[in-house]
PDB file of N, H, CA, C and O in Angstrom:
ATOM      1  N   UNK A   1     -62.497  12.329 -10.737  1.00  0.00           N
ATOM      2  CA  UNK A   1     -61.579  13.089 -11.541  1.00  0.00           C
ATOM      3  C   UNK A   1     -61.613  14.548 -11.117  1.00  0.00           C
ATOM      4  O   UNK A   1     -60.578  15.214 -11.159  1.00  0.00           O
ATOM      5  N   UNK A   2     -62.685  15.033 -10.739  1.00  0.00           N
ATOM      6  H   UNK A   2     -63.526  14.493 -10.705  1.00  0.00           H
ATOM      7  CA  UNK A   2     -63.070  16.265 -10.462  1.00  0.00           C
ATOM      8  C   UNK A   2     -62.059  16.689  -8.929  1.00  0.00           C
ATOM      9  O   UNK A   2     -61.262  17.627  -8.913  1.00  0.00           O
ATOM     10  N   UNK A   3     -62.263  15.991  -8.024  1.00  0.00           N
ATOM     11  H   UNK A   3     -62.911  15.229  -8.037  1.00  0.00           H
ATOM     12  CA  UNK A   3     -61.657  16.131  -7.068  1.00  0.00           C
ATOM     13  C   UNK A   3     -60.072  16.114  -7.293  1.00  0.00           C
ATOM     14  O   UNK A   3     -59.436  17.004  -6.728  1.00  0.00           O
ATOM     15  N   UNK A   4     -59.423  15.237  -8.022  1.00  0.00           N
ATOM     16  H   UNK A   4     -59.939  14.515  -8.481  1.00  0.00           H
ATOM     17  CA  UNK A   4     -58.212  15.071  -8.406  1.00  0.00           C
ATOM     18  C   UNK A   4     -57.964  16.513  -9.199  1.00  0.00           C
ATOM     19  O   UNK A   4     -56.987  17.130  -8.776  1.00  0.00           O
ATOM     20  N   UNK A   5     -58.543  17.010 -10.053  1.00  0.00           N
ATOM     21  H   UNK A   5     -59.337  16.509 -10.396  1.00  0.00           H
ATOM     22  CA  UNK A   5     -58.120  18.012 -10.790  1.00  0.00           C
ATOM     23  C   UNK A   5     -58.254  19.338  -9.557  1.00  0.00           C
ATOM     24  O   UNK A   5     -57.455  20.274  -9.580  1.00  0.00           O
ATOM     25  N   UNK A   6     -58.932  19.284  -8.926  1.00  0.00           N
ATOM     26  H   UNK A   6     -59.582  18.524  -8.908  1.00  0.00           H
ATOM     27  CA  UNK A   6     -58.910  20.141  -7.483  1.00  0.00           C
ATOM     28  C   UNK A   6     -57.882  20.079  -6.921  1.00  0.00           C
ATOM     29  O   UNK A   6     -56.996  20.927  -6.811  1.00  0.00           O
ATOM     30  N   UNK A   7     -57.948  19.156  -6.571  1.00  0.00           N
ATOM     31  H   UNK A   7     -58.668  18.467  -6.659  1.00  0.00           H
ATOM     32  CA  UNK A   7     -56.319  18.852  -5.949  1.00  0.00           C
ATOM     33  C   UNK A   7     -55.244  19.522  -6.158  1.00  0.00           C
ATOM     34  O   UNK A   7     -54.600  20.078  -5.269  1.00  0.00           O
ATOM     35  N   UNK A   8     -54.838  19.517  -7.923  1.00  0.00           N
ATOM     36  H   UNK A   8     -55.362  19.065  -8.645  1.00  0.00           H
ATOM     37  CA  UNK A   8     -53.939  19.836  -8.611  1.00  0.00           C
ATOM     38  C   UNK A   8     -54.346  21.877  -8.916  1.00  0.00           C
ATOM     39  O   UNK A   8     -53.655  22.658  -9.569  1.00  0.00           O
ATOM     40  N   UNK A   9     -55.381  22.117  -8.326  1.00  0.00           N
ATOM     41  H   UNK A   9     -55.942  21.482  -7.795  1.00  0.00           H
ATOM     42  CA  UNK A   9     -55.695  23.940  -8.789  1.00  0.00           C
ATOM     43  C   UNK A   9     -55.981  23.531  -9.878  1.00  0.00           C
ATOM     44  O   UNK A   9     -55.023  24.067 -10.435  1.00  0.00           O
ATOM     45  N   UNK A  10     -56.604  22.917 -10.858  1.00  0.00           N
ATOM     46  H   UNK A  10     -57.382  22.482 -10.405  1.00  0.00           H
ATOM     47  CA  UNK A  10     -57.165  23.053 -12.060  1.00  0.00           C
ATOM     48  C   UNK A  10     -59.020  22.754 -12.333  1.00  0.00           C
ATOM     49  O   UNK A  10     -59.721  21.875 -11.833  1.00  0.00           O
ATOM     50  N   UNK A  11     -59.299  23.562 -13.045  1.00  0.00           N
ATOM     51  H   UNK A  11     -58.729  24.276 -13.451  1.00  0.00           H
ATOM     52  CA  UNK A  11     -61.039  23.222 -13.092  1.00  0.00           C
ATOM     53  C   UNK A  11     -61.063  23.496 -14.432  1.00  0.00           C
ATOM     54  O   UNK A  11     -60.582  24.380 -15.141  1.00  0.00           O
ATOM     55  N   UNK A  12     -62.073  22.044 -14.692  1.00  0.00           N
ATOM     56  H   UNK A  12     -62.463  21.327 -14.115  1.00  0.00           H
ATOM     57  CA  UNK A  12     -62.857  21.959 -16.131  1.00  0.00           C
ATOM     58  C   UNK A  12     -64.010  22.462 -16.170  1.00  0.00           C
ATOM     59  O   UNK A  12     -64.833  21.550 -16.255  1.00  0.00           O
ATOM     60  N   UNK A  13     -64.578  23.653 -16.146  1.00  0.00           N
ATOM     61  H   UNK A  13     -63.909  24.394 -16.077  1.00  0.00           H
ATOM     62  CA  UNK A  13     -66.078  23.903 -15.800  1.00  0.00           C
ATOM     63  C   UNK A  13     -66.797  22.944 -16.877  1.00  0.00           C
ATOM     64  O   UNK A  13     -68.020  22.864 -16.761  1.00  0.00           O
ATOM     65  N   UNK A  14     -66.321  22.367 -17.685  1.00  0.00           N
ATOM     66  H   UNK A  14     -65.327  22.432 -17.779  1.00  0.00           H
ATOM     67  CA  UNK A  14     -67.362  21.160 -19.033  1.00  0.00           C
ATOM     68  C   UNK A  14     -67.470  20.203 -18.272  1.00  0.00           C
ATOM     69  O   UNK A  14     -68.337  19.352 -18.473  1.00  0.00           O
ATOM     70  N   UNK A  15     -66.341  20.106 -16.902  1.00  0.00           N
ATOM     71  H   UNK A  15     -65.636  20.797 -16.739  1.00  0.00           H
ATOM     72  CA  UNK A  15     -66.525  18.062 -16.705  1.00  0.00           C
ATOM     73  C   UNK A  15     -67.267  17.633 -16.672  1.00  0.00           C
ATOM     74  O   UNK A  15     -67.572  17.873 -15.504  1.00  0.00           O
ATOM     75  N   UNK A  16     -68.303  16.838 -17.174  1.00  0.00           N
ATOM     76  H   UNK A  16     -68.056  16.643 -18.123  1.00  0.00           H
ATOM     77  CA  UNK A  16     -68.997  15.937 -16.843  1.00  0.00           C
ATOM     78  C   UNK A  16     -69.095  14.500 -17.618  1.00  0.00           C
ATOM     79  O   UNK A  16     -68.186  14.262 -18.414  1.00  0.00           O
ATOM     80  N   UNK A  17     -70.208  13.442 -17.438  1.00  0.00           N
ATOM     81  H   UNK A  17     -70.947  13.635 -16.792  1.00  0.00           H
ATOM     82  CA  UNK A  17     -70.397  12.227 -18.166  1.00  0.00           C
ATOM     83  C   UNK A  17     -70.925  12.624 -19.458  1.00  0.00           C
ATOM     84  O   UNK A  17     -71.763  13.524 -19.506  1.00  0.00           O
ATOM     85  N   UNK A  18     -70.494  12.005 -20.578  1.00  0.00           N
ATOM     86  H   UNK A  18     -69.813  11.273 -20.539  1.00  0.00           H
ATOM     87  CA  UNK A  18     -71.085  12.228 -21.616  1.00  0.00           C
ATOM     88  C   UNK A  18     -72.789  11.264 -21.920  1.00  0.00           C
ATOM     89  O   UNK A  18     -73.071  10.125 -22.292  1.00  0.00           O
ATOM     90  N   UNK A  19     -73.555  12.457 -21.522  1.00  0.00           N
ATOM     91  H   UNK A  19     -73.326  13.383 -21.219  1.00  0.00           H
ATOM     92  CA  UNK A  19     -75.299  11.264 -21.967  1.00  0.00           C
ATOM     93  C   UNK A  19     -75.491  10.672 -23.221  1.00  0.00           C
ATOM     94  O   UNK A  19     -76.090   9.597 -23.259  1.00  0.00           O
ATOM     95  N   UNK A  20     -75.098  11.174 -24.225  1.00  0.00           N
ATOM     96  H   UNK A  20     -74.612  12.048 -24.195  1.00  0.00           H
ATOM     97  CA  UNK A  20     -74.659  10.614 -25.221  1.00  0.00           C
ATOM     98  C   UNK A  20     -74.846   8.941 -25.860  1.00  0.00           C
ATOM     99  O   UNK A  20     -75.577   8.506 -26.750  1.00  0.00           O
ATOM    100  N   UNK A  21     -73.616   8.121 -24.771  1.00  0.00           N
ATOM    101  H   UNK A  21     -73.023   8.475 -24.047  1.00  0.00           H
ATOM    102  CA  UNK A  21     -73.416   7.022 -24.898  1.00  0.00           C
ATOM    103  C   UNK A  21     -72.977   6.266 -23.771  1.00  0.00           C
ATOM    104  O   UNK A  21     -72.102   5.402 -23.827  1.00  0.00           O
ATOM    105  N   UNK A  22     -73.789   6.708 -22.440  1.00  0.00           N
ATOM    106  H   UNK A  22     -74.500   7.409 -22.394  1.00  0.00           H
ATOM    107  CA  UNK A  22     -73.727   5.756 -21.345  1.00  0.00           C
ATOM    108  C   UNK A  22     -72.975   4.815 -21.597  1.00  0.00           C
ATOM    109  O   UNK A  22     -71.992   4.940 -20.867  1.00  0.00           O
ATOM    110  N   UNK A  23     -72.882   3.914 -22.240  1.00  0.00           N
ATOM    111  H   UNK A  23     -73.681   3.812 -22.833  1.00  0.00           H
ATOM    112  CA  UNK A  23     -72.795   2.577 -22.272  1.00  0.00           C
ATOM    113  C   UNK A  23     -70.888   2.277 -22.215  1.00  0.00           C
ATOM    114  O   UNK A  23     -70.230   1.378 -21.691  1.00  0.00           O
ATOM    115  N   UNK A  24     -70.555   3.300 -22.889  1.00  0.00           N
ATOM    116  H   UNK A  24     -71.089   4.030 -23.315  1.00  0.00           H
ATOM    117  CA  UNK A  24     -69.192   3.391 -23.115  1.00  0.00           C
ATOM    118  C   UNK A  24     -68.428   4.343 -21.759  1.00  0.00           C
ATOM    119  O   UNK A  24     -67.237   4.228 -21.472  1.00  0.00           O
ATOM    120  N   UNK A  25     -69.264   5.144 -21.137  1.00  0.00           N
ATOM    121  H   UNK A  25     -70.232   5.237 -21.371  1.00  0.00           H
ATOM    122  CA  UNK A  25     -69.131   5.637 -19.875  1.00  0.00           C
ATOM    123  C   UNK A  25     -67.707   6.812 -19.954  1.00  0.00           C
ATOM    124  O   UNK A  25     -66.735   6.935 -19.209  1.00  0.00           O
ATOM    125  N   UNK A  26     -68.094   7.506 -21.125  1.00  0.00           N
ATOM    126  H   UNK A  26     -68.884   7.406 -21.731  1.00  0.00           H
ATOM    127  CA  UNK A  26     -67.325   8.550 -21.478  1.00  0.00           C
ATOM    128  C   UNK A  26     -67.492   9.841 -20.848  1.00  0.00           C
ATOM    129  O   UNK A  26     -68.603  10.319 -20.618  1.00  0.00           O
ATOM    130  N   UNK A  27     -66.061  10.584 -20.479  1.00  0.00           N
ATOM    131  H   UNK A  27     -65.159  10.195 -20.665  1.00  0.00           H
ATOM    132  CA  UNK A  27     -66.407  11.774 -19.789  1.00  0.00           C
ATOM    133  C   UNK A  27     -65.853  12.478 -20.793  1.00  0.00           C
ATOM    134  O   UNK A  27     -65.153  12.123 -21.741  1.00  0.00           O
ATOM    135  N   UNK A  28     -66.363  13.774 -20.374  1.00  0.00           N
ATOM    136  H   UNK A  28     -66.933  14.063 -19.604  1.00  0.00           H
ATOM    137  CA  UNK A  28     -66.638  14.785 -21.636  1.00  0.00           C
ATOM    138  C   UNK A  28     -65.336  16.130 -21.046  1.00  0.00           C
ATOM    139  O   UNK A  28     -65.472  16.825 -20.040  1.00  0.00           O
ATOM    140  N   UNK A  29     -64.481  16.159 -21.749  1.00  0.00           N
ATOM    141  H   UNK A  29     -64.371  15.594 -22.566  1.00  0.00           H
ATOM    142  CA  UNK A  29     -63.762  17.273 -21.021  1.00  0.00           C
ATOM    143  C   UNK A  29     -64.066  18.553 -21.666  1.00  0.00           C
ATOM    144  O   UNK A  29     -63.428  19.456 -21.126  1.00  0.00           O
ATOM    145  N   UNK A  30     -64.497  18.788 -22.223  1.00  0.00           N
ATOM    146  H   UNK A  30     -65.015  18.054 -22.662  1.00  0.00           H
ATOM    147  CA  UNK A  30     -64.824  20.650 -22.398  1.00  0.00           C
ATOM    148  C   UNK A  30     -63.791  21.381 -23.535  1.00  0.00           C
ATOM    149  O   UNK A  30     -63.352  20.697 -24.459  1.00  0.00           O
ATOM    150  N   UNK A  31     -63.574  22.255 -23.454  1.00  0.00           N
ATOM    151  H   UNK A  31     -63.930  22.811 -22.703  1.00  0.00           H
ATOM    152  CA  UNK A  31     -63.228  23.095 -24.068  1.00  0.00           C
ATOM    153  C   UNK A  31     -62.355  23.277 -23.137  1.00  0.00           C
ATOM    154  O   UNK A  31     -62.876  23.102 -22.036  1.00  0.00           O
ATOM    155  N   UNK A  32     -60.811  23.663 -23.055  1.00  0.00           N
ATOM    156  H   UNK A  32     -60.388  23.805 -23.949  1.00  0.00           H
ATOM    157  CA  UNK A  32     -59.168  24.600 -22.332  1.00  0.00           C
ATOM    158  C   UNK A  32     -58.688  24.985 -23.030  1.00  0.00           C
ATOM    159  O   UNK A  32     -58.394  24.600 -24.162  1.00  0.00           O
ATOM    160  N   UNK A  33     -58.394  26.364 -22.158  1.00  0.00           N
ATOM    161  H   UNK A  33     -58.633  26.677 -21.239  1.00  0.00           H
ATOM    162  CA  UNK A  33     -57.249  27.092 -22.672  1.00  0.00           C
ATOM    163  C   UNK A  33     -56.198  26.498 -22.722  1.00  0.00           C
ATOM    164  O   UNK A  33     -56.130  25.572 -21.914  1.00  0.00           O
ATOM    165  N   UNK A  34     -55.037  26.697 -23.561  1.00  0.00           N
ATOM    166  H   UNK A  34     -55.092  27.449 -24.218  1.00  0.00           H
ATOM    167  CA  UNK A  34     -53.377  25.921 -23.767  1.00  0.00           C
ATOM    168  C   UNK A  34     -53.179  26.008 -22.619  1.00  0.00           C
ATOM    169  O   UNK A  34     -52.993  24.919 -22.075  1.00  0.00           O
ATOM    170  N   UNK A  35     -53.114  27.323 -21.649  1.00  0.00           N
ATOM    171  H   UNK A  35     -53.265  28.208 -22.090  1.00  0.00           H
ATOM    172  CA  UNK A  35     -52.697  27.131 -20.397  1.00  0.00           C
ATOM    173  C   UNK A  35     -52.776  26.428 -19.417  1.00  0.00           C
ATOM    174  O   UNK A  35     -52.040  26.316 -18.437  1.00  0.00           O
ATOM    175  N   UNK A  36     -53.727  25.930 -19.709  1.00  0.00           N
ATOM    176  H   UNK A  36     -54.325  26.020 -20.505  1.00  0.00           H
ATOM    177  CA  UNK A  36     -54.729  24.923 -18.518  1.00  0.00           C
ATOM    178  C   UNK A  36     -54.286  23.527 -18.917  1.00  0.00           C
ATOM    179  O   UNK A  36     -53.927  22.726 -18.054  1.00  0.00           O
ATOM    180  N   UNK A  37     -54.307  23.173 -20.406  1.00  0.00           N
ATOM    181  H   UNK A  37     -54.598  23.824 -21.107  1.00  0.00           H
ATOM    182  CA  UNK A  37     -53.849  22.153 -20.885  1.00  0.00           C
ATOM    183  C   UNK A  37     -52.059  22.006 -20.694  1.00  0.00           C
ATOM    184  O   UNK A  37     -51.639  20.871 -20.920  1.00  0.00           O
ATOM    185  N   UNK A  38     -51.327  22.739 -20.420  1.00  0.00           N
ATOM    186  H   UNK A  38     -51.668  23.660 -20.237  1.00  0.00           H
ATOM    187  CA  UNK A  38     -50.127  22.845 -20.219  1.00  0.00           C
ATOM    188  C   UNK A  38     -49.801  22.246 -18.776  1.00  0.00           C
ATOM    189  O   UNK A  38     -49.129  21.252 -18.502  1.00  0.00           O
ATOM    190  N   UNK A  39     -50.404  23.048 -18.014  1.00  0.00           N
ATOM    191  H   UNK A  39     -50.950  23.855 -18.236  1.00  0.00           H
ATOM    192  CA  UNK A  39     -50.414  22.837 -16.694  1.00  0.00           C
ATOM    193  C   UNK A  39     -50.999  21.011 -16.092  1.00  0.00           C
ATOM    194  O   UNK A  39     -50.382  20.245 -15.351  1.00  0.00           O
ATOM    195  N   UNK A  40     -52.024  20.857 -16.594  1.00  0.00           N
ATOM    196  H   UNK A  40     -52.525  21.479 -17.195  1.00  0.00           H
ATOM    197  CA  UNK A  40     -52.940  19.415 -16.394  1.00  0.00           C
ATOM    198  C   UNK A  40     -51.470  18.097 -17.506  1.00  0.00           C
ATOM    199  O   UNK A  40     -51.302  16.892 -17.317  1.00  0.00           O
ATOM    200  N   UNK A  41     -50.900  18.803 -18.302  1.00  0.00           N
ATOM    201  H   UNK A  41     -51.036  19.782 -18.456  1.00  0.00           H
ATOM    202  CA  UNK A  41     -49.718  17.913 -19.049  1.00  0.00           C
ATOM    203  C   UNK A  41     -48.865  17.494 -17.934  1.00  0.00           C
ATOM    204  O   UNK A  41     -48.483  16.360 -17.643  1.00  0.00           O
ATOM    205  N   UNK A  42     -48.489  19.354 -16.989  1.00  0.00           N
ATOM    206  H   UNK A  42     -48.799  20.275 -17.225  1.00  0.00           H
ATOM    207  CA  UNK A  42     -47.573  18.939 -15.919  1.00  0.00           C
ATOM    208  C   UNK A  42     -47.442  17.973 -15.038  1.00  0.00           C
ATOM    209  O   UNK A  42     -46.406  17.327 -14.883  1.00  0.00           O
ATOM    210  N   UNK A  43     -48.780  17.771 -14.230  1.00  0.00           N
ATOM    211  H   UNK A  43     -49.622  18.295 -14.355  1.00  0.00           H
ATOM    212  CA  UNK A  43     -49.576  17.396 -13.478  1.00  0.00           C
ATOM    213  C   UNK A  43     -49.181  15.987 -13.653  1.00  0.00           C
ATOM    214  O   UNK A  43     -48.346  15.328 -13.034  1.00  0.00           O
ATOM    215  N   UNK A  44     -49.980  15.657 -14.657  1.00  0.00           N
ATOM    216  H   UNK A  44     -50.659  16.193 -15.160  1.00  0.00           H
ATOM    217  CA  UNK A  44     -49.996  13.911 -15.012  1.00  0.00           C
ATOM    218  C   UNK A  44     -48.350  13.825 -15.674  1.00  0.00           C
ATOM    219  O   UNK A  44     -48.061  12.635 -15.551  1.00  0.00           O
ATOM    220  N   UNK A  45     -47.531  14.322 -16.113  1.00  0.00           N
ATOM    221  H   UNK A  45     -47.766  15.288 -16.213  1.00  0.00           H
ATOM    222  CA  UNK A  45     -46.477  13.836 -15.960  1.00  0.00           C
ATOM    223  C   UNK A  45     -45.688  13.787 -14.838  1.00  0.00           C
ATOM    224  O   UNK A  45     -44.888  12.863 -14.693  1.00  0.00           O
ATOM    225  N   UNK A  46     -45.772  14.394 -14.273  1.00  0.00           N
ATOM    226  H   UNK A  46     -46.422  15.145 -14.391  1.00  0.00           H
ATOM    227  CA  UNK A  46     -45.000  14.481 -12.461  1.00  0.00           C
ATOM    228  C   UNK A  46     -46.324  13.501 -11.512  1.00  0.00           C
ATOM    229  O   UNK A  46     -46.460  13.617 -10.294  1.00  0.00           O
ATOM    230  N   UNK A  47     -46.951  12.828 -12.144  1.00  0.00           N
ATOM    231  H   UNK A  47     -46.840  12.733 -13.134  1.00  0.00           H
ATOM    232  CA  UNK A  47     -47.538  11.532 -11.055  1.00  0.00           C
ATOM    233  C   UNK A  47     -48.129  12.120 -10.436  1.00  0.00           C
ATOM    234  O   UNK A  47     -48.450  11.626  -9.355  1.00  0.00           O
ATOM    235  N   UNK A  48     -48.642  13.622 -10.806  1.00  0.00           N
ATOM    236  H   UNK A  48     -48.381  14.023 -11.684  1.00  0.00           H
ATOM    237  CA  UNK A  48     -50.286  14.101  -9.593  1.00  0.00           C
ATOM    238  C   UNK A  48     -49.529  15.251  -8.258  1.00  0.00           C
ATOM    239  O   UNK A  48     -49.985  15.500  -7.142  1.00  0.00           O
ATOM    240  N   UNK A  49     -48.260  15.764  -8.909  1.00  0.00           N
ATOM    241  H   UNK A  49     -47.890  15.562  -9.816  1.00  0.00           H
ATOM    242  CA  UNK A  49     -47.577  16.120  -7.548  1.00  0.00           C
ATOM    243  C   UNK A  49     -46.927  17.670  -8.402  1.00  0.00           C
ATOM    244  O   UNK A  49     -45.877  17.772  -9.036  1.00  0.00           O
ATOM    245  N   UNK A  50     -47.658  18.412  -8.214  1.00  0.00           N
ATOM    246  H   UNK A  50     -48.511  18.329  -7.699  1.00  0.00           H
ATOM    247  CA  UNK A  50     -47.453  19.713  -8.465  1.00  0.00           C
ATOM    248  C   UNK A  50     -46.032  20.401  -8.630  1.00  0.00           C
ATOM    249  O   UNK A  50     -45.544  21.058  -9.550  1.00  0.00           O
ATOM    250  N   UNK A  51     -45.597  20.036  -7.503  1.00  0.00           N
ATOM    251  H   UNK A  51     -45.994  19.502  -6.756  1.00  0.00           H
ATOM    252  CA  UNK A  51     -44.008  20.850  -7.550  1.00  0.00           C
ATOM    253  C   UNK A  51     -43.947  21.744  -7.111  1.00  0.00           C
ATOM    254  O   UNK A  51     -42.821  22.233  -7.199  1.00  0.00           O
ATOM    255  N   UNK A  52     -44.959  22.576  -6.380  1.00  0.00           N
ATOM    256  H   UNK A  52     -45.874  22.179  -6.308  1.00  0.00           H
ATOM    257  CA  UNK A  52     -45.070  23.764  -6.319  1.00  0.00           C
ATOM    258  C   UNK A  52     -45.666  24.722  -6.813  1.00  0.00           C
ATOM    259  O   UNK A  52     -46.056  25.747  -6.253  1.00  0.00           O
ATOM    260  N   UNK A  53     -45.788  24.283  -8.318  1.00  0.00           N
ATOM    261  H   UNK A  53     -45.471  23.450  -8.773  1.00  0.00           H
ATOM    262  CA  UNK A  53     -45.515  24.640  -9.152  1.00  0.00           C
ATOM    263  C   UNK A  53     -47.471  25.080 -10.146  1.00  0.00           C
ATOM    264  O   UNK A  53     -47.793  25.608 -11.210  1.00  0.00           O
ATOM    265  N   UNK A  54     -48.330  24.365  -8.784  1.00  0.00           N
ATOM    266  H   UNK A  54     -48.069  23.936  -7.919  1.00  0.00           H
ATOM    267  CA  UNK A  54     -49.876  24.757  -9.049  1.00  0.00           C
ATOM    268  C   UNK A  54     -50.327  25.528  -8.408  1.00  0.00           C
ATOM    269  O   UNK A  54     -51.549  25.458  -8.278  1.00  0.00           O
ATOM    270  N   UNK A  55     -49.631  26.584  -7.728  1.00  0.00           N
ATOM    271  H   UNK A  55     -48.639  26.641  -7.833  1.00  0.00           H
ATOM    272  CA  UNK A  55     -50.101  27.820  -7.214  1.00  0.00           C
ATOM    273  C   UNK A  55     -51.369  28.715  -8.002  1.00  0.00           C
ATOM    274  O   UNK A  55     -51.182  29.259  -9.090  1.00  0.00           O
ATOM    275  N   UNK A  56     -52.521  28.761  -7.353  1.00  0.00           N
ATOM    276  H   UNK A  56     -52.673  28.319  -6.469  1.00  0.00           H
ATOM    277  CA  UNK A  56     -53.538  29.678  -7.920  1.00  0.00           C
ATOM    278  C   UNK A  56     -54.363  28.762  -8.859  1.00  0.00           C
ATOM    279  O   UNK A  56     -53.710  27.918  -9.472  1.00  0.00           O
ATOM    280  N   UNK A  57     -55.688  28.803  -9.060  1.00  0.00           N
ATOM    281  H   UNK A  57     -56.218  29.489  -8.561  1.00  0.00           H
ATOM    282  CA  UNK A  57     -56.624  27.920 -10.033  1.00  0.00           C
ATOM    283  C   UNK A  57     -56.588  28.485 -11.048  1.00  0.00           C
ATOM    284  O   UNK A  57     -56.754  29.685 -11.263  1.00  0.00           O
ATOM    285  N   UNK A  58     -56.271  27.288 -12.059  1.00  0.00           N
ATOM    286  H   UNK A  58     -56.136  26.312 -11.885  1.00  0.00           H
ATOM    287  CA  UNK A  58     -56.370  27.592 -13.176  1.00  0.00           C
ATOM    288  C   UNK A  58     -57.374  26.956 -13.990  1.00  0.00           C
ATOM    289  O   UNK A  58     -57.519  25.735 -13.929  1.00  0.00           O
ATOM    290  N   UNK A  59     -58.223  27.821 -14.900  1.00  0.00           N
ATOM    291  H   UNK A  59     -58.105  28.812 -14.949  1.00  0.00           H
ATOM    292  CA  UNK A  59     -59.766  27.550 -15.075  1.00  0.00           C
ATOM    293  C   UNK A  59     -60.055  27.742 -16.512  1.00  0.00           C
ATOM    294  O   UNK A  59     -59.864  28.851 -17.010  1.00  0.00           O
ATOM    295  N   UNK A  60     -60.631  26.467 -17.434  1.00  0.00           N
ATOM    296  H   UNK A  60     -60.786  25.566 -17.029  1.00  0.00           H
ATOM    297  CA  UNK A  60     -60.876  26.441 -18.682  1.00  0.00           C
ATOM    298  C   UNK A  60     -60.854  27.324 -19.484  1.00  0.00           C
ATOM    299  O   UNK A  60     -61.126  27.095 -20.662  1.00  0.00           O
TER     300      UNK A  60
END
C-alpha cells in the first residue's frame, strides 16, 4: 500500500499494521489532513492514475 500511495505523491507517515489484532490483519491509517484525504479520494476514484493532477507530496 505504501508503495502505491508513493506512486500517487501521497504519504501516511501512521501507515502501518495494526499489533493490536494480528489476526484480523488490519492496517492502521493515521491521522490526514482533508487535503490529503481529498486527494487519496481522487486517486482511488480515477483507478490509481493521477491525471496530472498529483504533482508535489502530499503528507498527513
Amino acid at each position: 500500500m505504501r508503495a502505491a500511495l508513493t506512486r500517487a505523491d501521497i504519504v501516511l507517515p501512521s501507515l502501518a499494521v495494526d499489533p493490536v489484532s494480528p489476526d484480523l490483519r488490519l492496517v492502521y491509517l493515521g491521522n490526514v489532513r482533508a487535503d490529503v484525504v481529498v486527494k487519496l479520494a481522487r486517486v482511488i476514484r480515477d483507478g490509481g492514475d493521477c491525471n496530472g493532477q498529483c504533482r508535489g507530496t502530499a503528507t498527513a
